[in-house]
C-alpha positions in Angstrom: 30.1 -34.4 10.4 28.1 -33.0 7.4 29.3 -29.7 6.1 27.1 -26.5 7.5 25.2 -24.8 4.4 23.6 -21.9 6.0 22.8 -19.0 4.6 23.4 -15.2 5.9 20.1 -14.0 7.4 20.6 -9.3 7.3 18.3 -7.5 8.6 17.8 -4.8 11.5 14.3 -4.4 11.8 12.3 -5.1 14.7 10.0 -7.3 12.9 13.0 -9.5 11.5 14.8 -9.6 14.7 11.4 -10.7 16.8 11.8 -13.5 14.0 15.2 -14.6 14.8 14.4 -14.4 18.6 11.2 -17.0 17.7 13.5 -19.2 15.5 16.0 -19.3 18.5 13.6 -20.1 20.8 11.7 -22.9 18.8 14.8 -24.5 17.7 16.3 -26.6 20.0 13.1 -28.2 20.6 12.5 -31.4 18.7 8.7 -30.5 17.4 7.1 -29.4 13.7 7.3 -26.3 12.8 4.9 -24.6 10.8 6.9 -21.3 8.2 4.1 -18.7 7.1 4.8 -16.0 4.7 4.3 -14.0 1.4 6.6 -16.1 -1.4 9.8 -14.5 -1.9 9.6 -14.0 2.0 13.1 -16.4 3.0 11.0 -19.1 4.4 13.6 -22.0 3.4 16.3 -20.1 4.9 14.7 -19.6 8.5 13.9 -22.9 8.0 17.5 -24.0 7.4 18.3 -21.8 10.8 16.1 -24.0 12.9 17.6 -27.1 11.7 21.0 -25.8 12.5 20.2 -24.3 15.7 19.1 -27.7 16.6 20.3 -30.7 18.2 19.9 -32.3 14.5 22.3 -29.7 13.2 24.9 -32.0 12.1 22.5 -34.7 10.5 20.5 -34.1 7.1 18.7 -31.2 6.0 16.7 -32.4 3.4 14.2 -29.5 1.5 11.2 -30.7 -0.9 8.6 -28.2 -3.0 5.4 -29.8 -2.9 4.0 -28.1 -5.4 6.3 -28.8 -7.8 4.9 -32.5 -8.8 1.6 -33.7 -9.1 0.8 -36.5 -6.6 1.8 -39.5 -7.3 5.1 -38.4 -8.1 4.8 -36.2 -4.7 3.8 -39.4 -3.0 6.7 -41.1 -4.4 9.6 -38.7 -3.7 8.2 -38.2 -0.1 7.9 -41.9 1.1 9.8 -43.6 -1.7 8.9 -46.7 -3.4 9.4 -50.7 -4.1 11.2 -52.3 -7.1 8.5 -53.4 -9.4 5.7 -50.9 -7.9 5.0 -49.0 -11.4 6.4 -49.0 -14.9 10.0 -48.0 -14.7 10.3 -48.9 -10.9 13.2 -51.4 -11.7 14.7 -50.8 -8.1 13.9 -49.4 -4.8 13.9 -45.9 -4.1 14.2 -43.9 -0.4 12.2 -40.8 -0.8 12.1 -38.2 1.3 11.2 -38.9 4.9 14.3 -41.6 5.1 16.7 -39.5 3.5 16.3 -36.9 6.4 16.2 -39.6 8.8 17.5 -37.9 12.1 17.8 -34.7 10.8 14.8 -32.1 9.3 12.9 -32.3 6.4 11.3 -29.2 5.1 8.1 -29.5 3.0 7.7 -26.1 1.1 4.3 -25.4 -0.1 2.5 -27.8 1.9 -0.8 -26.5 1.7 -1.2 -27.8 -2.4 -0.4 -31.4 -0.8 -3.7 -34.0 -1.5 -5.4 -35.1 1.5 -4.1 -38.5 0.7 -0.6 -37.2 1.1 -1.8 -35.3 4.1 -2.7 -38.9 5.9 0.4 -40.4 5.1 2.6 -37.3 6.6 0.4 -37.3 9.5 1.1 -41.0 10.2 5.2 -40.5 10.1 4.2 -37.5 12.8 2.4 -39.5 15.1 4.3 -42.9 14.8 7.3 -42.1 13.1 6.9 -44.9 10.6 5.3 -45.1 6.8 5.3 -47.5 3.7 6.7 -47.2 0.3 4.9 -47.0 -2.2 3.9 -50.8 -3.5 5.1 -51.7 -0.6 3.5 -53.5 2.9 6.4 -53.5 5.0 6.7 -50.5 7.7 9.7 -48.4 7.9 10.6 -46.5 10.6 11.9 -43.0 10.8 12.7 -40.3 13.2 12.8 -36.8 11.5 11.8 -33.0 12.5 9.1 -31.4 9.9 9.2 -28.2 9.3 6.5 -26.9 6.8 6.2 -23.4 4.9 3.6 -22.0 3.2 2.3 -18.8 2.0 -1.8 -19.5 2.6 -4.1 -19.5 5.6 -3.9 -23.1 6.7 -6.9 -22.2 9.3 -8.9 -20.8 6.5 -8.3 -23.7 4.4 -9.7 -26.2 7.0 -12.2 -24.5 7.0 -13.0 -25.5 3.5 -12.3 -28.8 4.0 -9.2 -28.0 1.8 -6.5 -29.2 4.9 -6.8 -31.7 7.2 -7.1 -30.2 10.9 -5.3 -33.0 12.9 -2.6 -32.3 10.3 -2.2 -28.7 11.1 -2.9 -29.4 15.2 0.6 -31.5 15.0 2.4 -29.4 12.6 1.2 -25.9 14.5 3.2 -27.1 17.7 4.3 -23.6 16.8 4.1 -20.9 13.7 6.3 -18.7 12.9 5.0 -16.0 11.0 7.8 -13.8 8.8 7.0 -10.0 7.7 6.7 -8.8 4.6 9.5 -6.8 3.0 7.4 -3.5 2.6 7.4 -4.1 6.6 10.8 -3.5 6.9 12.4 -0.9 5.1 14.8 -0.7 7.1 16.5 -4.0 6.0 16.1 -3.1 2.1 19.4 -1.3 1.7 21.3 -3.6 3.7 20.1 -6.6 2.0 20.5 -4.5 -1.0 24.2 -3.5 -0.5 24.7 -8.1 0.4 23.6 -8.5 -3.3 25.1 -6.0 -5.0 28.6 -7.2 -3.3 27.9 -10.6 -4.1 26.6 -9.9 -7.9 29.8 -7.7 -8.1 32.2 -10.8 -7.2 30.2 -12.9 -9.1 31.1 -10.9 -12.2 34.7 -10.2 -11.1 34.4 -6.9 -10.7 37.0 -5.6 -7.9 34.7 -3.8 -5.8 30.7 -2.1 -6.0 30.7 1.1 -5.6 27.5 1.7 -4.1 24.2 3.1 -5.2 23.4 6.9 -5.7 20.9 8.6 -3.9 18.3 8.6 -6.8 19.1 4.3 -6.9 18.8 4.7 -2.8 15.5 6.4 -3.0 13.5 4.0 -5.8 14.6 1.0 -3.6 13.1 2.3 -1.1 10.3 3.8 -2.4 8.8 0.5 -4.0 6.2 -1.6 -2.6 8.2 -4.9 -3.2 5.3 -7.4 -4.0 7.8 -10.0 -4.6 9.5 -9.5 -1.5 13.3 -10.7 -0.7 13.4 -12.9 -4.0 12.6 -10.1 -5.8 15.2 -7.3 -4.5 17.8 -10.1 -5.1 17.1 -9.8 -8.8 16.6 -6.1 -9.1 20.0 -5.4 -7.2 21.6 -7.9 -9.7 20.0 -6.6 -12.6 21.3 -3.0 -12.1 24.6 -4.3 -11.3 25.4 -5.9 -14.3 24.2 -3.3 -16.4 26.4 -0.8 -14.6 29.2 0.1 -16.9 32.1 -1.3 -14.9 33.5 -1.4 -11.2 34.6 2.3 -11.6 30.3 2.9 -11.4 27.9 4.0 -9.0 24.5 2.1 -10.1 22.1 4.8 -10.9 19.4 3.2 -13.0 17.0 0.3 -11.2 14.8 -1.7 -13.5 12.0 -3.0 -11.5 10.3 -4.5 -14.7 12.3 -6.0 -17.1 9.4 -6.7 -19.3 8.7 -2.4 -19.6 9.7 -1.7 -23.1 7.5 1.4 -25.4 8.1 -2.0 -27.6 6.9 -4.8 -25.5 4.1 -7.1 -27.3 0.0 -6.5 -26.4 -0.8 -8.9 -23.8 -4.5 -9.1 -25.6 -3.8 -8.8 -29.2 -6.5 -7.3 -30.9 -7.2 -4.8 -28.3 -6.0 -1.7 -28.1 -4.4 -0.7 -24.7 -6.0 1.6 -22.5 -4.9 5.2 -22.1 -3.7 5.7 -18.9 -5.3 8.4 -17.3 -4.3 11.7 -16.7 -5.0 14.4 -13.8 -8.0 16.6 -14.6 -6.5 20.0 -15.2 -10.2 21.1 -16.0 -10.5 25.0 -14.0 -12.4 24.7 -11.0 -15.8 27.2 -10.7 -14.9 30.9 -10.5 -13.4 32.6 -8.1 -10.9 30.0 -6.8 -7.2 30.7 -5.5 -5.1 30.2 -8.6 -1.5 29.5 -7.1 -3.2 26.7 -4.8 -4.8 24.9 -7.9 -1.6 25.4 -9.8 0.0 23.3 -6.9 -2.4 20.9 -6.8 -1.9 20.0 -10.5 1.9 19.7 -10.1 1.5 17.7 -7.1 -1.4 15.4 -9.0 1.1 15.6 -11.9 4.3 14.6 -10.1 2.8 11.6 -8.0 1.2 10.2 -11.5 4.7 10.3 -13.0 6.4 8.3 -10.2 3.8 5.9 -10.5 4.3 5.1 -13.9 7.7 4.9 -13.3 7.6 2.7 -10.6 8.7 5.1 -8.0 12.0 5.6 -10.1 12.8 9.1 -9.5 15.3 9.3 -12.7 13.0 7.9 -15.0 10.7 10.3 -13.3 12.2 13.4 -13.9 13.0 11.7 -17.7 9.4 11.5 -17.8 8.6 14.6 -17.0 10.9 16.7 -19.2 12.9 17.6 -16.0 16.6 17.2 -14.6 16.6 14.7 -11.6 17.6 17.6 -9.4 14.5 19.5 -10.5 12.4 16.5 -9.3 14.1 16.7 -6.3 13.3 20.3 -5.4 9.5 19.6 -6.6 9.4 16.5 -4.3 10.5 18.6 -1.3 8.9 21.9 -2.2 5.8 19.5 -1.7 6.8 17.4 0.7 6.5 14.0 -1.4 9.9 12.8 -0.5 8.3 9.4 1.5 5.1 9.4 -2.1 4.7 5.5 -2.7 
């Protein structure tokens, strides 16, 4: 019996737990499985849940990026290859699809795949056999696919970019995963799972949680990277905390942000950012309301420059944090993104 790897999936969101229902359901069935999702998403790890939910659980779970080699080597590492076949083939080589024979293979980023490489994954779908590469003898194998990607595989049939009998077989069904802006409700728990885990890691005794300012700019940002990216903010801010005794205050969402970082174009001077008009409206206007509207045009400016970092914020502004606190309620900007 092979030893179970999986991953913790947290999160209490509707939209997460619909996806844990799907997964349950689709699991013990032994059909492809098509993964779709923004990168950063967890696509390998629901992936990982169906193959241990299924009746393969306890046989290989073998993963493979296809973007990460061009083809030949992709062609190679998926269906192996015979002794002899190329320059530096001195032996024979099981790739991919008899590695996982029995259990799952999981082909991330299968829409960059070649059409050629498309054909030959089809083939091990429909008859469960292929060839090595330089090879002319058929091998058999019995494995469960489950593909991931982040693009519209319909879309890209459509362009004659992805083969459709391909994406009939794999689509038996689709799981589809939210985004994490569509689930705020999971971003302090999954947040609080780092930061524990990044606290160990540095062996520190305990975390000491987040402060409300920390609490707000996680959940404040937009989260283009999704999951993956969370993971390394929470980690980032926990190792710059002082020591264990801490609360983490301060959440870098860009590393890069520095009044010192390098001109991407050199030669050109960077744009100003701009400002909010302050310019006086035409005569007679109500004073105190455009007074308020220049704060509030003010205030939202500053926490976008800061990323929605309420701390940096209020440093921005000339302000104590708590001051930015009474402007954001005074004006009702507490849930500004």
């Amino acid at each position: 019996m092979r030893n179970r790897k999986e991953q913790p999936l947290i999160g209490e969101s509707a939209g997460f737990l619909e996806v844990l229902e799907h997964v349950s359901r689709v699991a013990p069935l032994d059909r492809p499985v098509l993964v779709i999702g923004e990168r950063g998403t967890g696509k390998e790890l629901i992936a990982a849940r169906i193959h241990y939910l299924s009746a393969r659980w306890d046989q290989p779970f073998v993963k493979m990026n296809c973007a990460a080699l061009a083809e030949s080597l992709l062609e190679t590492e998926l269906f192996g290859h015979e002794a002899g076949s190329f320059t530096g083939a001195n032996k024979r080589r099981l790739g991919r699809f008899e590695l996982a024979d029995q259990g799952s293979l999981f082909l991330d980023e299968l829409a960059t795949t070649s059409t050629r490489v498309q054909e030959k994954v089809l083939r091990v779908i429909e008859y469960g056999e292929l060839e090595r590469v330089g090879g002319n003898d058929t091998v058999r194998t019995d494995v469960r696919i489950i593909g991931a990607t982040h693009e519209d595989l319909p879309s890209l049939v459509d362009e004659g970019r992805f083969r459709a009998d391909l994406l009939d077989r794999l689509a038996f069904d689709v799981i589809t995963l939210p985004p994490l802006r569509a689930r705020p409700e999971d971003i302090l728990p999954l947040a609080e799972h780092f930061a524990v885990k990044m606290a160990g890691d540095l062996g520190r005794e305990l975390f000491q949680g987040f402060s409300e300012s920390a609490r707000d700019a996680l959940l404040s940002y937009d989260w283009p990277g999704n999951v993956r990216e969370l993971k390394n903010v929470v980690e980032r801010a926990v190792y710059r905390a002082d020591s264990d005794a801490e609360t983490v205050r301060d959440i870098v969402f860009d590393p890069f942000d520095s009044p010192w970082r390098p001109n991407a174009n050199p030669g050109e001077e960077a744009a100003p950012s701009p400002g909010p008009a302050t310019t006086a409206p035409d005569t007679p206007y109500d004073f105190k309301q455009h007074i308020q509207d220049v704060e509030i045009e003010l205030i939202k400016s500053a926490l976008a420059s800061c990323r929605y970092n309420q701390k940096q914020t209020a440093e921005h502004l000339g302000m104590t944090y708590h001051q930015l606190r009474g402007y954001l309620r005074k004006y009702e900007l507490t849930d500004a993104e």
